[in-house]
N, C-alpha and C positions, 0 to 999 in steps of 0.2 A: 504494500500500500504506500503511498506517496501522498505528499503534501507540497500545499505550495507553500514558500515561507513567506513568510512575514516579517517587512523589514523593520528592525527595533525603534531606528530613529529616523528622520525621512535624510538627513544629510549624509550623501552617497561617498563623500569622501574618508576615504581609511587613516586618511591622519587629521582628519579634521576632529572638533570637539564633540562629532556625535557620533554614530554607533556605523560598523561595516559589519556590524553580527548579523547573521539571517535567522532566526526566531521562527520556533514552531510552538505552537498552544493548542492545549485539547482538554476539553473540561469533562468531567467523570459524574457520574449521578450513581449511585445504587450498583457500581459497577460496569456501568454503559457510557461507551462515550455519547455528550449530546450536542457538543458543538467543538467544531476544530479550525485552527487559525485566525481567532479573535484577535481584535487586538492586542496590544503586549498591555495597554493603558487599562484596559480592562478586569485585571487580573483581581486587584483589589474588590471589586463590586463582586467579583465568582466566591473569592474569599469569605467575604462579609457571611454567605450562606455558610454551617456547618456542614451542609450535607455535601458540599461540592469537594471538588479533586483537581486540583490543577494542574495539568501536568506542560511545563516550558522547556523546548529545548533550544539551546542557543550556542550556532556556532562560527566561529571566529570572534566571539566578541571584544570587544576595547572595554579600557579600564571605568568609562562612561556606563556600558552596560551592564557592569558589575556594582558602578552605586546603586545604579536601578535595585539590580536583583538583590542588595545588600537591604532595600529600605523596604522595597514590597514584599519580602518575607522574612526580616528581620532577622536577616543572616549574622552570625558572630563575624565581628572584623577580621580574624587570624583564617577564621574556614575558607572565606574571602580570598585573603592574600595567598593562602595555600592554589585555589582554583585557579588565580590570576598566573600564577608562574609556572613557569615552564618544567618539566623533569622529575616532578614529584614522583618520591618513593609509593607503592602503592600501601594505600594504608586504607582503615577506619577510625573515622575521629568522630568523638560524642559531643557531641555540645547540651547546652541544654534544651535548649526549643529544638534541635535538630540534629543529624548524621551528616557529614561528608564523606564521601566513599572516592579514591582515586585511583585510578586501574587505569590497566592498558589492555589493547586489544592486539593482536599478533596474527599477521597474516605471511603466506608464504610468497616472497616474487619469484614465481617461477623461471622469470628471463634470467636475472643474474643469481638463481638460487641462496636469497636469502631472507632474515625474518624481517617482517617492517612493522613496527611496532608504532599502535597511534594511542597518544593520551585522552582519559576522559576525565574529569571530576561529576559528581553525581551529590546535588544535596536533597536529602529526605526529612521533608517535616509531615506531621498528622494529617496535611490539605495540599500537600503539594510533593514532585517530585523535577528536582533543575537538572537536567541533564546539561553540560559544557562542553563543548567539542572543542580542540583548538586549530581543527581545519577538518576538512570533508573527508578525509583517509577514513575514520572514523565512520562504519555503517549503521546510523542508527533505526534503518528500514527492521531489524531483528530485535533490536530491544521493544520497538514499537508493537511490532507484535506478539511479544511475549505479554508486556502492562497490554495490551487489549484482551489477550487470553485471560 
């Protein structure tokens, strides 16, 4: 299944002060998705209900996109800094309102026979789950469909 993304911020420039991440959204009810690629602005209003699921994913993001994602789900600042950098060990980290989880995914290149390895970070609270890609290598057509399963 595929999605069209949703861009975070409308200014298309990558070093500019707004967002070059491409953003996917999909909200959850009772276990069912019931609406996909809303806004990113929107999230809060999805929140506000208990019953809702939000699920964001967002990849290549700028340090822009991660205040976003730091104030609309009131992410701890270090879980933050860990998702923003590059190379992270893979770990599980507890916070208190939340999990970050950072892993890698490993595929084989057949041409020059060898691993290529893409990072993910992964934050988990009670109403939502951020998935952060830090570029497209990263398939996240399979995680998709396992949270829809």
């Amino acid at each position: 299944m595929t999605t069209t993304p949703v861009v975070v911020s409308r200014d298309p420039h990558a070093n500019g002060p707004g967002s070059n991440a491409r953003a996917h959204t999909r909200l959850y009810r009772e276990g069912t998705c019931v609406l996909q690629d809303f806004p990113v602005a929107e999230i809060s209003d999805h929140l506000a209900d208990p019953a809702s699921v939000v699920w964001l994913d967002l990849c290549r993001p700028t340090p822009a996109d991660f205040d976003m994602v730091k104030t609309e789900f009131g992410l701890h600042e270090l879980a933050v800094e860990d998702a923003l950098h590059e190379s992270e060990r893979p770990k599980l980290d507890r916070y208190a309102t939340h999990l970050l989880l950072s892993a890698y995914a490993v595929t084989l290149d057949p041409t020059f026979a060898r691993l290529d390895a893409s990072e993910i970070a992964v934050f988990i609270t009670g109403q939502a789950l951020i998935t952060v890609r830090k570029d497209e290598r990263f398939d996240i057509a399979p995680v998709l469909a396992r949270w829809d399963a």
